[in-house]
TORKOL-4160 file (C-alpha; in steps of 0.2 Angstrom, whole numbers, padded with zeros to 4 digits, m for minus):
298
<pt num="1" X="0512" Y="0663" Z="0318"/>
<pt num="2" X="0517" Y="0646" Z="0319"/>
<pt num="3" X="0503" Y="0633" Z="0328"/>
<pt num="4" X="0505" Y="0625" Z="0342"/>
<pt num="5" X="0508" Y="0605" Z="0339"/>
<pt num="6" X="0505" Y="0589" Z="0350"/>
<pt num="7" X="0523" Y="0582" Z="0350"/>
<pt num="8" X="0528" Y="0596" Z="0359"/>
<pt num="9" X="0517" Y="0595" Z="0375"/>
<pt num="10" X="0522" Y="0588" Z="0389"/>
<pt num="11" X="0512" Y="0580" Z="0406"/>
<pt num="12" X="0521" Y="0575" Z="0422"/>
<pt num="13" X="0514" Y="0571" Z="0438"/>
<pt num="14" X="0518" Y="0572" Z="0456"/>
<pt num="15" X="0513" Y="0568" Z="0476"/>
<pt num="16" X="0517" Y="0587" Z="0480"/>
<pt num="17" X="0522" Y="0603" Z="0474"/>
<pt num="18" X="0531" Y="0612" Z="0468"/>
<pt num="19" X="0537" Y="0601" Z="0452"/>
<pt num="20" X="0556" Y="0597" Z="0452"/>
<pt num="21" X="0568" Y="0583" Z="0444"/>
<pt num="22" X="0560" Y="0570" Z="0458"/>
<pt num="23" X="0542" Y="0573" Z="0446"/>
<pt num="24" X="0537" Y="0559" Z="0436"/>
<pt num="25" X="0536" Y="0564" Z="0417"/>
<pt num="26" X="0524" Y="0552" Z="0409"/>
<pt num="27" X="0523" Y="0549" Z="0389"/>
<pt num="28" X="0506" Y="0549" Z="0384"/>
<pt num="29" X="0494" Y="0546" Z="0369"/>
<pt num="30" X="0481" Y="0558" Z="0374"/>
<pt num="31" X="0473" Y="0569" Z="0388"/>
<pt num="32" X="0458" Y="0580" Z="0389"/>
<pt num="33" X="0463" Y="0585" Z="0408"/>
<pt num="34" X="0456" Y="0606" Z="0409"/>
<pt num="35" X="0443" Y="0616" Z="0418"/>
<pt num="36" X="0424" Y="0614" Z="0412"/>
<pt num="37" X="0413" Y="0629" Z="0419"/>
<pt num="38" X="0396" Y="0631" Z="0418"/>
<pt num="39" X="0386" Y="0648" Z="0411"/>
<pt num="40" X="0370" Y="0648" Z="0419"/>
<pt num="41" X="0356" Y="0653" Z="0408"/>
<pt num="42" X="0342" Y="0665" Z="0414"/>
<pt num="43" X="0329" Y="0658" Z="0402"/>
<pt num="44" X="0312" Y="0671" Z="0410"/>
<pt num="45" X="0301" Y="0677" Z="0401"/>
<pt num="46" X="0305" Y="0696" Z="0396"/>
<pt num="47" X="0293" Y="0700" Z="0380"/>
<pt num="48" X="0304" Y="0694" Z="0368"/>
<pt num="49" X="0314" Y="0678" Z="0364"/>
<pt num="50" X="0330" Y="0685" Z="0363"/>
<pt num="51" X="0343" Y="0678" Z="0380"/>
<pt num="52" X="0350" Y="0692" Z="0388"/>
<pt num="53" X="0367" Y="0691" Z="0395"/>
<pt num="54" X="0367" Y="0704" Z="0409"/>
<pt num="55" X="0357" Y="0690" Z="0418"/>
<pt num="56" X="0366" Y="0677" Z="0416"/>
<pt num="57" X="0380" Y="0669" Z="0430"/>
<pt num="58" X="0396" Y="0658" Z="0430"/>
<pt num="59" X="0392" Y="0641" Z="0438"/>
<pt num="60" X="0403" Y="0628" Z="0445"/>
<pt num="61" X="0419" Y="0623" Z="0439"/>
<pt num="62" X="0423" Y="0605" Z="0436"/>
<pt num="63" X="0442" Y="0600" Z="0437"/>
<pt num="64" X="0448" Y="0586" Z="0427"/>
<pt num="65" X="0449" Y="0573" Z="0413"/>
<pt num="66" X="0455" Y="0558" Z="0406"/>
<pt num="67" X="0474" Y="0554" Z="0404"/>
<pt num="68" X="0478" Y="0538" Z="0391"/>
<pt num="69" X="0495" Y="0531" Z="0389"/>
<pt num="70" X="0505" Y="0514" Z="0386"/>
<pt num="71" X="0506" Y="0502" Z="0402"/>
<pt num="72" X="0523" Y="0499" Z="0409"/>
<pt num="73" X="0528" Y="0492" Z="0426"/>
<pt num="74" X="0536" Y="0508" Z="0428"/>
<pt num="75" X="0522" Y="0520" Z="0424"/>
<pt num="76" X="0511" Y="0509" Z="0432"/>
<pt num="77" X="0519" Y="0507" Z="0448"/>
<pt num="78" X="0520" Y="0526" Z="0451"/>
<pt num="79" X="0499" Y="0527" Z="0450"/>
<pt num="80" X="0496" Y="0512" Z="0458"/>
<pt num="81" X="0495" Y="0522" Z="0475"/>
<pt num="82" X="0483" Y="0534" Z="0468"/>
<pt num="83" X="0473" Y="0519" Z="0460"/>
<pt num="84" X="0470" Y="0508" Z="0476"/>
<pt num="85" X="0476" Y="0520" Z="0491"/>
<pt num="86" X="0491" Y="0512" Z="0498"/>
<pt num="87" X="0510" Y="0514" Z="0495"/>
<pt num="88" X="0518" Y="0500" Z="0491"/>
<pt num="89" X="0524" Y="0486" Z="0502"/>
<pt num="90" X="0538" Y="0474" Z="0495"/>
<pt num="91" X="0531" Y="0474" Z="0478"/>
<pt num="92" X="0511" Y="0473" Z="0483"/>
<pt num="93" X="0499" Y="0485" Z="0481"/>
<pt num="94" X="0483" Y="0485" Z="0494"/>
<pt num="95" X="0467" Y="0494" Z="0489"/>
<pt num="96" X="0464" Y="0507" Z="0507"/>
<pt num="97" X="0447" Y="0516" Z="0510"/>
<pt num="98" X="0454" Y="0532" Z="0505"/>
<pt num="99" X="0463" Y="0537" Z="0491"/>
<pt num="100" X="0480" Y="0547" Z="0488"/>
<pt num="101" X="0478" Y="0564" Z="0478"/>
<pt num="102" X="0490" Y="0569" Z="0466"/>
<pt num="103" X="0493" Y="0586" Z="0458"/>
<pt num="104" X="0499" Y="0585" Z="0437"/>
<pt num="105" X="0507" Y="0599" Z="0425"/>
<pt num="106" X="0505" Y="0600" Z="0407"/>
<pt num="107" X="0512" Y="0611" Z="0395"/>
<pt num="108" X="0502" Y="0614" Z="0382"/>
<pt num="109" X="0516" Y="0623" Z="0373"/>
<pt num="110" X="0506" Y="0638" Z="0374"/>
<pt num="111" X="0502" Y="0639" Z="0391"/>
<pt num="112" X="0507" Y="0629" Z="0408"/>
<pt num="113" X="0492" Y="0621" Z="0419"/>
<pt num="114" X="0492" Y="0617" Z="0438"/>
<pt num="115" X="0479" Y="0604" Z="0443"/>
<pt num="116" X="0479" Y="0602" Z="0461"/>
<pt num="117" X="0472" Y="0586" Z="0472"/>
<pt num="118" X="0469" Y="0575" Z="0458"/>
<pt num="119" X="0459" Y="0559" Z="0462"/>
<pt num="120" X="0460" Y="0544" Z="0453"/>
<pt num="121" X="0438" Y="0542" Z="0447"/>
<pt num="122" X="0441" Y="0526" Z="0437"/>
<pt num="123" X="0456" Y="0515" Z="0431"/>
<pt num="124" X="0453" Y="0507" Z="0413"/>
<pt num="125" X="0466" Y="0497" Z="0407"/>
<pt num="126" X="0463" Y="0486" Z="0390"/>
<pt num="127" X="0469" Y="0474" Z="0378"/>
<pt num="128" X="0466" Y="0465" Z="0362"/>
<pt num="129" X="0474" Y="0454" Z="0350"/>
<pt num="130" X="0474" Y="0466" Z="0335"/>
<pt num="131" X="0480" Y="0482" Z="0346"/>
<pt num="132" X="0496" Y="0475" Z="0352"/>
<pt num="133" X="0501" Y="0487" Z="0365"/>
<pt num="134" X="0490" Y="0487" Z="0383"/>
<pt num="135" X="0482" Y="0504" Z="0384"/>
<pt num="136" X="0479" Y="0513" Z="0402"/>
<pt num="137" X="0466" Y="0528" Z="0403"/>
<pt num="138" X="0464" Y="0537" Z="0419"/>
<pt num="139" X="0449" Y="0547" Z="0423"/>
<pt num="140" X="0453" Y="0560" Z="0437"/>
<pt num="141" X="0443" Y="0574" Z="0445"/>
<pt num="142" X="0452" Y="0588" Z="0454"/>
<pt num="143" X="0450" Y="0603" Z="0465"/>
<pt num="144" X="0459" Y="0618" Z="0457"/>
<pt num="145" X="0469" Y="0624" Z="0440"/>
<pt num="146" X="0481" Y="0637" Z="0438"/>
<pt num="147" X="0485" Y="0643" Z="0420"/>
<pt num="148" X="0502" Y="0653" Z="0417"/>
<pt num="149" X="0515" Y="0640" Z="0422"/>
<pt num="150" X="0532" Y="0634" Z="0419"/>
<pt num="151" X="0539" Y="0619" Z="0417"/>
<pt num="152" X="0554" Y="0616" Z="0427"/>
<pt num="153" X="0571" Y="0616" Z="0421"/>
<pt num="154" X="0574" Y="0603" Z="0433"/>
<pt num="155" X="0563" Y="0591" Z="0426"/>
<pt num="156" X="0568" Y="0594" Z="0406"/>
<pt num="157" X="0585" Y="0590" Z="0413"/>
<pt num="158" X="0578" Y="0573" Z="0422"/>
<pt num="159" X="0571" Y="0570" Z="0406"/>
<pt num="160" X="0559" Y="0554" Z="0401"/>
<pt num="161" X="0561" Y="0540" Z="0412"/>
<pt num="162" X="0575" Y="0527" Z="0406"/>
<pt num="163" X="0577" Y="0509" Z="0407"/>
<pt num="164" X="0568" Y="0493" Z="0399"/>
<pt num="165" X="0557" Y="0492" Z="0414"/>
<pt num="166" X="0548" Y="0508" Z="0404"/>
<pt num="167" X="0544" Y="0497" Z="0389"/>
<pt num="168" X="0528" Y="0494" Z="0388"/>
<pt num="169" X="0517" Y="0479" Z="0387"/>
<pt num="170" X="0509" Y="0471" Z="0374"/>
<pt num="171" X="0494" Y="0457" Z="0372"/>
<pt num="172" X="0504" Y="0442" Z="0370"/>
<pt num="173" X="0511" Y="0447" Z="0386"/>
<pt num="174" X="0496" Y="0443" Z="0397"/>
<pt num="175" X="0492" Y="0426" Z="0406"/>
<pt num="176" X="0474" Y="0424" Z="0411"/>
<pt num="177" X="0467" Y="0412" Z="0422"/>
<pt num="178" X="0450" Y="0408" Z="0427"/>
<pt num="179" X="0445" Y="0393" Z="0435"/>
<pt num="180" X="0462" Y="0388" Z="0440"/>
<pt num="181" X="0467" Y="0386" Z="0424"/>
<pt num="182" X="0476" Y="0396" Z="0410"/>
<pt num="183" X="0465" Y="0402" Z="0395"/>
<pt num="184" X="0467" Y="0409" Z="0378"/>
<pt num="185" X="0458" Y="0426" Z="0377"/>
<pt num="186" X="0457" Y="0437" Z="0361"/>
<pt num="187" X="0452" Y="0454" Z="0372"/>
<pt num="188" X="0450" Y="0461" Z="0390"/>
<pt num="189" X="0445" Y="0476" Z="0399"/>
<pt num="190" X="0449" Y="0479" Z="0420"/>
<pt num="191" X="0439" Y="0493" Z="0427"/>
<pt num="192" X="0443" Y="0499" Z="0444"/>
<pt num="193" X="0431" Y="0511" Z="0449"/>
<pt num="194" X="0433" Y="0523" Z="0465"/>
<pt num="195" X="0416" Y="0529" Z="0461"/>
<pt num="196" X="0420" Y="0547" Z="0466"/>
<pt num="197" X="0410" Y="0560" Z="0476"/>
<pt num="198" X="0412" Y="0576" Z="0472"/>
<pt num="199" X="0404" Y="0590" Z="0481"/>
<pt num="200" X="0401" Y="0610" Z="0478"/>
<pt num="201" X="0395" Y="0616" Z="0495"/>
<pt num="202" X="0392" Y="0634" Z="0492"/>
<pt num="203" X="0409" Y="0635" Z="0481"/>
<pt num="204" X="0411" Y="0634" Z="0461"/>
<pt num="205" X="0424" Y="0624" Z="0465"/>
<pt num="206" X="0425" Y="0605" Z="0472"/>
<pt num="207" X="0424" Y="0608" Z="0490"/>
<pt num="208" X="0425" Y="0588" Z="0493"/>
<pt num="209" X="0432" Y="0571" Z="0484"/>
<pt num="210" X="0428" Y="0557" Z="0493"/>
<pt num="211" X="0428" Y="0540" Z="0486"/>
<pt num="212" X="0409" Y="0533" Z="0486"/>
<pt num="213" X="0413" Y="0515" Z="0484"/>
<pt num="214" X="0426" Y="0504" Z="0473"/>
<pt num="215" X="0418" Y="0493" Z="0460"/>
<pt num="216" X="0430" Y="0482" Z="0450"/>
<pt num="217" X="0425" Y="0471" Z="0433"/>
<pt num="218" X="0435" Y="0460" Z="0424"/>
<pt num="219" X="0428" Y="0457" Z="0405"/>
<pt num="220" X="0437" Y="0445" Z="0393"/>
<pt num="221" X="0430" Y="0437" Z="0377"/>
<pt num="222" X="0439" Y="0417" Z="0376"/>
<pt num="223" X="0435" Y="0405" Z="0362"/>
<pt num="224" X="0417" Y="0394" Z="0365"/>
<pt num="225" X="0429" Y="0378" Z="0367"/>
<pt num="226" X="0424" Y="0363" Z="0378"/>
<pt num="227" X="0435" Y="0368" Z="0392"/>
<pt num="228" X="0430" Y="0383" Z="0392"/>
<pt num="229" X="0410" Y="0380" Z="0393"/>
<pt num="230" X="0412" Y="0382" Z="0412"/>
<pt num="231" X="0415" Y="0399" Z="0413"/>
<pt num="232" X="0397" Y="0405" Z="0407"/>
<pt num="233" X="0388" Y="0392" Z="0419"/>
<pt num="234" X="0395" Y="0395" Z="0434"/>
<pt num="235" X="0391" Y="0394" Z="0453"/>
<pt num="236" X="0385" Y="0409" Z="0461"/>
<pt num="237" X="0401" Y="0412" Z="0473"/>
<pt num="238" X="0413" Y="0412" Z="0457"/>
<pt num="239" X="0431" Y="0408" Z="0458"/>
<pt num="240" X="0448" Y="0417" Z="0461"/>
<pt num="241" X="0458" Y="0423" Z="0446"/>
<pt num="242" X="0473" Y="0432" Z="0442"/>
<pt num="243" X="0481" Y="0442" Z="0427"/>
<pt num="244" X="0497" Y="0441" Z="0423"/>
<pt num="245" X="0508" Y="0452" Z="0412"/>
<pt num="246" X="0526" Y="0447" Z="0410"/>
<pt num="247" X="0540" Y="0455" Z="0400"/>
<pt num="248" X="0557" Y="0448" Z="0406"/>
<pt num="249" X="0559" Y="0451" Z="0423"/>
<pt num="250" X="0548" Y="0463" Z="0424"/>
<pt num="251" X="0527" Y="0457" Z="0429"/>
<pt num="252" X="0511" Y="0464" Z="0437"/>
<pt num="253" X="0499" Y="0454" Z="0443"/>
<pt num="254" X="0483" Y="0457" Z="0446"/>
<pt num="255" X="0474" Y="0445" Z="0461"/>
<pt num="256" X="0454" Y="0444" Z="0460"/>
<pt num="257" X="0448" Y="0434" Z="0478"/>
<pt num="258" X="0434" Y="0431" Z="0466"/>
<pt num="259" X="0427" Y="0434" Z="0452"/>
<pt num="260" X="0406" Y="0434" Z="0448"/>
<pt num="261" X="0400" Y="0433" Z="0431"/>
<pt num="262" X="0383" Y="0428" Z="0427"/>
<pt num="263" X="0377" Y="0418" Z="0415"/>
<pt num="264" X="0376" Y="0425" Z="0396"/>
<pt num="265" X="0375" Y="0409" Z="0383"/>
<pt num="266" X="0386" Y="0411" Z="0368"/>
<pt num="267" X="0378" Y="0419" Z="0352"/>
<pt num="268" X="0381" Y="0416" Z="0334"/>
<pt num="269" X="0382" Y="0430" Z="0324"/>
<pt num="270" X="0391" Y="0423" Z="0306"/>
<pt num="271" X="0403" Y="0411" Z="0300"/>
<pt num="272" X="0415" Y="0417" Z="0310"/>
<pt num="273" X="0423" Y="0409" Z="0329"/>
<pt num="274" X="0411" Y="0408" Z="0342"/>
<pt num="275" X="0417" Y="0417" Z="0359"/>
<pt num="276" X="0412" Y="0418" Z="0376"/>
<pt num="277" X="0410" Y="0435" Z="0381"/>
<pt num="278" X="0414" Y="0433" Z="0401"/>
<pt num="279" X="0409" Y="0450" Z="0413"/>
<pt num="280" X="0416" Y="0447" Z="0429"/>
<pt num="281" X="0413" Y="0455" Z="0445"/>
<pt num="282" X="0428" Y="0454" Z="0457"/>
<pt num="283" X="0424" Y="0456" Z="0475"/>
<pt num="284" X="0428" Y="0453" Z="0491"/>
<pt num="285" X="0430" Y="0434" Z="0499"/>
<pt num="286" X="0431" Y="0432" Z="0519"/>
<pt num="287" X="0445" Y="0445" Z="0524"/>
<pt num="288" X="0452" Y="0443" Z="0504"/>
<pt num="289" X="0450" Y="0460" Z="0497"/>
<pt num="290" X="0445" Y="0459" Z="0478"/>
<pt num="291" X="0460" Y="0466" Z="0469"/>
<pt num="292" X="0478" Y="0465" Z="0475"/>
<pt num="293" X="0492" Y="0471" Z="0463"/>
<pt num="294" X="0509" Y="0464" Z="0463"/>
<pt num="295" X="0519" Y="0474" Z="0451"/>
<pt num="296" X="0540" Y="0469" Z="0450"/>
<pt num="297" X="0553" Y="0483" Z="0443"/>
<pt num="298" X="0568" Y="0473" Z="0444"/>
């Protein structure tokens, strides 16, 4: 019997069901989305030290996972919604106090999943000098699965997304700037984090999703250079920031009102470089939220 391979699955996404050529079919790196459940142990004391099954029951059911692929101001403009909570407007994306669900299929080639209300927990994306392309990884938690599904003829005849706004982006394509000016940086990592909170009232299932909070963080190592000493002495209420990725005409931006970071002197750990390892905190400034996302196609 022949095994089932990786280059064969497939993952695509949508706001509602059922899945059609209007899906988005999203290339990916890796995925771990599946149902977790729970066997709970009756672990008494019977005489011997041998578990019995007959008293054992099915606990809750956790829905989701992570989903990793290349970022690309195509694939990225389809999540962003489900990211920050608001549909886009001319371009920008606005984080909301509530989030957008999202239901995903994969075929696994032996099998067809449904994941139903989908939310986005965290939003990781990431970046160094010596990886090239910018990674995105999306942890979601969900409500429900459904095994036994098919994937829609529709949709293999949409196919892959086409055009060069799917290209994805690499390091050199990213602008950083701190402190009103533009800095060299040799990695970053962007965390936005919906903090979710799930609930099981009286349900092996999620019964609730609710976001708890939004927590983002900007880290970034930059060379231990005069001009740069600024960044790890800084005054208490920060400064705004931006992060620019640029591939022709395509860009997102990435806004901070401000951005925290408290103090951490460089250490020397060999002959190598010295850096400045910088962990920013973005929040909110006045009526400025902490994120905004501008994200051009065309």
């Amino acid at each position: 019997m022949a095994q089932s391979m990786g280059p064969q699955a497939r993952l695509a996404f949508d706001t509602v069901t059922p899945f059609d050529g209007s899906s988005y079919w999203l290339d990916f790196t890796s995925e771990n989305l599946g149902k977790k459940s729970q066997i709970l142990p009756n672990n008494a004391v019977t005489g011997g030290r041998s578990h019995r099954s007959e008293r054992t029951r099915a606990g809750k059911e956790d829905i989701g996972g992570h989903v990793t692929f290349f970022l690309s101001p195509h694939n990225f403009n389809f999540f962003l919604p489900h990211i920050l909570g608001t549909a886009e407007a001319a371009d920008l994306f606005e984080v909301a106090e509530t989030l957008i669900p999202l239901a995903g299929l994969k075929d696994s080639v032996d099998d067809g999943y449904l994941y139903e209300d989908l939310y986005v927990n965290t939003c990781t994306i990431r970046g160094s000098m010596g990886s090239g392309l910018i990674e995105c990884t999306l942890n979601l938690i969900g409500k429900t699965r459904t095994a036994g599904q098919t994937w829609p003829a529709a949709l293999t005849s949409a196919g892959l997304p086409i055009g060069t706004n799917t290209a994805p982006y690499v390091f050199t394509d990213g602008v950083l700037t701190l402190q009103a000016g533009a800095r060299e940086f040799s990695d970053f990592e962007l965390v936005i984090d919906n903090a979710l909170n799930v609930d099981h009232r009286n349900s092996i299932t999620a019964t609730d999703i609710d976001p708890g909070d939004r927590i983002v963080t900007l880290n970034a190592v930059v060379p231990a250079v005069s001009g740069n000493a600024a960044l790890i002495d800084q005054a208490l209420a920060g400064a705004t920031g931006t992060l620019v990725l640029t591939n022709g005409a395509f860009s997102t931006t990435f806004t901070f009102a401000t951005l925290q970071s408290p103090m951490e002197d460089p250490m020397v750990g060999g002959k190598g470089p010295i850096q400045y390892n910088l962990s920013m905190t973005a929040r909110q400034l006045s009526t400025t939220k902490e994120i905004v996302v501008n994200n051009v196609l065309a």
